[in-house]
N, C-alpha and C positions, 0 to 999 in steps of 0.2 A: 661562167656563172658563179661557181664556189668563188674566185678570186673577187667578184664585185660584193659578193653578200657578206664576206667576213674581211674584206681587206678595205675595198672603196667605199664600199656602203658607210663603214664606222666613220671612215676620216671625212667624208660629207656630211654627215650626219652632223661630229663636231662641229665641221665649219660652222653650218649652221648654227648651230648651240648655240657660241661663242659670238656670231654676229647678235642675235636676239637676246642675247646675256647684257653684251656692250649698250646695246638700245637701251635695253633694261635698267641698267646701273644710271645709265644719261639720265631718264626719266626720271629716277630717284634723284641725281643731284641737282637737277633742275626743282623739283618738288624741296628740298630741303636746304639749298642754297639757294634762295631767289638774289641775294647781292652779289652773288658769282658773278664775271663776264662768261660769256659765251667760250670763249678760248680755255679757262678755268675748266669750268664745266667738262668740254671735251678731256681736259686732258686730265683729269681728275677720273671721270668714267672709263676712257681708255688705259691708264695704270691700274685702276680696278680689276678690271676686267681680263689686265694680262696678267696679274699678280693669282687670280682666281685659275686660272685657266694652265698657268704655266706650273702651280703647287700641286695640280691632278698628274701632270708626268714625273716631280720629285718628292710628294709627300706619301702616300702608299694606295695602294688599288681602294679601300674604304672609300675612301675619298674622292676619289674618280664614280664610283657607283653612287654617292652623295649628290655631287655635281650635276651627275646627269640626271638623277632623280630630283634634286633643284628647278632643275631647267622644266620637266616634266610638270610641277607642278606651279611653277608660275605663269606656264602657259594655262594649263586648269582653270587657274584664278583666275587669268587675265578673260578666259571666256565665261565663268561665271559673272564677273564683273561685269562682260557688254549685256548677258541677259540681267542682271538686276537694275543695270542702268534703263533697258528699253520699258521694264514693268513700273520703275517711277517713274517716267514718261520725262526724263531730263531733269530731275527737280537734285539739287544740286548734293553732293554726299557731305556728312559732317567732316570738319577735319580731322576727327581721330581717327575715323576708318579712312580718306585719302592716306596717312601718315600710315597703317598700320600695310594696307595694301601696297603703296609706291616701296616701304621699306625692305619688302622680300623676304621677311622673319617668318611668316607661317608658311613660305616655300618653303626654307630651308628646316623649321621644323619637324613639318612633314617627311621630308627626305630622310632629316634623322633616326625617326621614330620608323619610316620603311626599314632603312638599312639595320636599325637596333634587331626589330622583328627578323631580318631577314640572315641578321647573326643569330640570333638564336633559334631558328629553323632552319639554318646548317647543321648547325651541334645537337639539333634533337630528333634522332634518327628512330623509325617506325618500322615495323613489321609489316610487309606486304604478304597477302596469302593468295595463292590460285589453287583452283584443283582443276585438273587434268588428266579427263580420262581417257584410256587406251585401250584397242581393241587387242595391242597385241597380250601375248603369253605371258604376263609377270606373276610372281609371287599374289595371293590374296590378300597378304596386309599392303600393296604397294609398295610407294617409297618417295621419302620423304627428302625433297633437294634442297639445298640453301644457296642461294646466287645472287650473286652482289659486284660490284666494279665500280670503276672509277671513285676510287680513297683519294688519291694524289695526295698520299700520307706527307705530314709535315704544315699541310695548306690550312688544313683546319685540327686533328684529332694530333692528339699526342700517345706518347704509350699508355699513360693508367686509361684515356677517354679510347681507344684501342681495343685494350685489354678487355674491358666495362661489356663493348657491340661484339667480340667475339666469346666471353661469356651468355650473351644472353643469344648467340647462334647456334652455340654448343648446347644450350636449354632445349633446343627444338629435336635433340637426339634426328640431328640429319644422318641419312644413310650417306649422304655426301655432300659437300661443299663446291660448289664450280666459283673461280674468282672469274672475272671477265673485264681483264686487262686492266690499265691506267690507277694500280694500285700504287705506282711512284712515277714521280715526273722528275722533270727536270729542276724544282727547285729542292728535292730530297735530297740531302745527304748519305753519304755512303752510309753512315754509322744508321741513320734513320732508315734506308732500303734495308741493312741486314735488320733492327729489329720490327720492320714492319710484318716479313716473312716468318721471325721466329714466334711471334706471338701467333699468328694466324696457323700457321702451321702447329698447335698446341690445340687446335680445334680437332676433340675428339668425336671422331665418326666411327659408323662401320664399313665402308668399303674407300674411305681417303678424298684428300685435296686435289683439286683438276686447275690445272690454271691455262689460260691463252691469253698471250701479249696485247696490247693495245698500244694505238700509235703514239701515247708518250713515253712508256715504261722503258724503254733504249737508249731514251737521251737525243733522238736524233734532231732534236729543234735547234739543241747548243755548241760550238763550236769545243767547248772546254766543259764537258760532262763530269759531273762527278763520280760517276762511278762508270764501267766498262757493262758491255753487253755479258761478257764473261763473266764479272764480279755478279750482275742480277741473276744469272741461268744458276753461277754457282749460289747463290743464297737460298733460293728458289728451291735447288734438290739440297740442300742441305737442312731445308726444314721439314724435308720429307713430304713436298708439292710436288704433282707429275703435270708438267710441261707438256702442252697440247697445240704445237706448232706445226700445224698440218699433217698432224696423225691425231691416229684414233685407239680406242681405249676400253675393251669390254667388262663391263660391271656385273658382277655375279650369273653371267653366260644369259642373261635376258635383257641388259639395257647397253645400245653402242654409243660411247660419248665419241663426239666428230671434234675436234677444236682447228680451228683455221688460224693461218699468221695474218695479220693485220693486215690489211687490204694498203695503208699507206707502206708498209716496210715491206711486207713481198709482192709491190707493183713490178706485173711481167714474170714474177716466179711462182706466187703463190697456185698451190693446188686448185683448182675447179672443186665444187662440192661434190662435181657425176666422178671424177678419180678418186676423191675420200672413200666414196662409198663404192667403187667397184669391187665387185666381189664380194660383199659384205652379206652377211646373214639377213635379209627381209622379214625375219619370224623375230627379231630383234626391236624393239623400243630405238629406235636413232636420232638421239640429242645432238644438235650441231649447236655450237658455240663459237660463235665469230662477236668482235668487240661493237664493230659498225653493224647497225642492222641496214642490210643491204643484200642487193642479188634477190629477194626474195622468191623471185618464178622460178629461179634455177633450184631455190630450196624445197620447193616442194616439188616439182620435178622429179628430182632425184628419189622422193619418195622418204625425207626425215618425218618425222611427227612432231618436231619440237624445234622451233631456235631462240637460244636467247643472246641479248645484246647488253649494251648500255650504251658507253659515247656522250650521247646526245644530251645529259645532264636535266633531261625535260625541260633545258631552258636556262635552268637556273638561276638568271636574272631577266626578268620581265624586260622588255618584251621578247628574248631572244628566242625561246620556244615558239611563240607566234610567228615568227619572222620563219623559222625552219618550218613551220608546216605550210605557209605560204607560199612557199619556194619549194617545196619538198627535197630540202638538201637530202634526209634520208628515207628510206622507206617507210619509218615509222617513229613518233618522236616519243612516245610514253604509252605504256601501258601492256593489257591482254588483248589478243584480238583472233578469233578462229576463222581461219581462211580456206576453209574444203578440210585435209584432214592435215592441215598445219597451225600447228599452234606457235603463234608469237608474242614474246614477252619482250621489252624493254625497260629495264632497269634507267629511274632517273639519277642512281647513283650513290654509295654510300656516304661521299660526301661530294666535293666541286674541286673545277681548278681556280687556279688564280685568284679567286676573292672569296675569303670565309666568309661569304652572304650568297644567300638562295632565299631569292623573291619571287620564285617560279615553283612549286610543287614542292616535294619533301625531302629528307636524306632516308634510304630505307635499303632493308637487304631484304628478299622477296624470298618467301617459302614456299616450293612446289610442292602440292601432295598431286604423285604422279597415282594416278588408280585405275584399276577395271570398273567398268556401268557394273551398276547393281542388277540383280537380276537375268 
């Protein structure tokens, strides 16, 4: 099922595209070369249309998210178009709206002006807030968490725009910071993974940085990685982050942080969540932190009171959030939600992979205020 939704699905999808693109263009040259022959025509529309289609796998990802937002909205038009045609009852259109409509300029407008917005709704990252109460024993002022994943630094933020979201994290005087995975991928540079950590690691807390891997942050997509699993772990504790790769972590002897190894890199090794926690204190706050929100039954099960996630990017380009809760590739694609006495958080992420554009939801690092009910 995962291999049809994010592998067949896209390249069908294309196909299609690209057949209804080639239509499309025909119909334009037909409309705007009427002394064309027939053969013309064709082969006029199909170099178009392969010139269009072949610049989305060598001109850069923008471009490709253009495309397909193109496609998207001349089909729009083209159904707008049959309803205004059925309300004039066939009474014939003037030629400047046949010329403006046959020509595909306010599809590709549109597209431009989605993808404009949907760059600068990667880059303008927001403050999510929960509060979450517990019955167990913590301190009376609580405590205050900062959780955030998926950077895939380099893709969109650089160090000062870095610098900038981990200033105003450190504003929220967190008792603690949780990263949750996929904060460098595979197109990070070495030089870019150490100063990703050292800046983030400069976030001052009172009880420290908690980190768990996510399935890009190792490199394991590329044949020729830029940097080693070794080089990330040592960055990681040399910026004075503690590493949460299927152990756990006690925070001021009342809150138990759980972190899990990534479900894709410890396929067949990684820990169960009932082994995290055997033995563990039950008069304890138990935060599990796995990258994928997944397993959920077994997480409450086991008796945590909290998981948080990311991954799933809420989407991040329309319609892919739609498409994962349809399918329910994960247990859950965005948001808070209270499940008996499990609270789960998914983070849409502090920024995206692959394309500085998010046309799906927001860039955001989430604030938990962990507290006791009143009264």
């Amino acid at each position: 099922m995962m291999f049809f939704i994010w592998m067949l699905l896209p390249l069908i999808v294309i196909l299609l595209a690209g057949i209804y693109l080639c239509r499309k263009v025909y119909g334009a040259v037909c409309f705007f070369g009427k002394n064309l022959t027939k053969r013309m025509r064709i082969m006029i529309a199909a170099g178009v249309t392969g010139i269009l289609i072949l610049s989305v796998g060598y001109i850069n990802g923008l471009w490709f998210v253009i495309f397909m937002y193109m496609v998207v909205f001349l089909l729009l038009f083209d159904f707008i178009a049959l309803i205004v045609k059925k309300f004039r009852k066939n009474k014939p259109f003037p030629y400047w709206g046949k010329a403006v409509y046959r020509s595909g300029i306010p599809a590709l407008l549109a597209a431009v002006l989605l993808v404009g917005y949907g760059y600068y709704n990667m880059h303008h990252i927001v403050k999510t807030e929960y509060t979450v109460l517990t019955d167990k024993e913590i301190r009376e002022e609580g405590y205050t968490i900062v959780f955030f994943s998926d950077l895939h630094y380099g893709t969109t933020l650089n160090g000062v725009q870095l610098k900038q979201a981990a200033d105003a994290i450190e504003s929220e005087n967190p008792d603690m910071v949780i990263l949750g995975g996929d904060i460098v991928d595979e197109r990070t540079s070495l030089a870019q993974m150490q100063e990703a950590f050292e800046i983030m690691g400069n976030i001052r807390t009172r009880y420290g940085i908690y980190y768990v891997y996510g399935n890009h942050d190792k490199n394991t997509y590329v044949q020729r990685p830029n940097y080693t699993a070794e080089q990330l772990a040592d960055a990681i504790e040399q910026a004075g982050i503690h590493i949460l790769e299927d152990e756990t972590c006690e925070i001021n002897n009342e809150i138990l942080l759980i972190g899990r190894a990534d479900r894709g890199h410890g396929a067949g090794t990684r820990k169960s969540v009932f082994q995290l926690v055997e033995g563990a204190d039950a008069a304890k706050e138990w935060i599990l932190i796995d990258h994928q929100p997944v397993e959920y039954a077994d997480v409450m099960e086991s008796g945590c009171g909290m998981i948080l996630s990311g991954h799933t990017h809420a989407g991040q380009v329309w319609p892919l959030g739609f498409l994962a809760e349809v399918f329910h590739t994960d247990e859950m694609t965005y948001g808070y939600r209270q499940a008996g006495s499990l609270t789960e958080v998914v983070s849409s992420g502090i920024a995206g992979w692959g394309y500085p554009v998010r046309t799906q939801k927001h860039s955001e690092y989430v604030v938990i205020h962990l507290r006791k009910p009143h009264g």
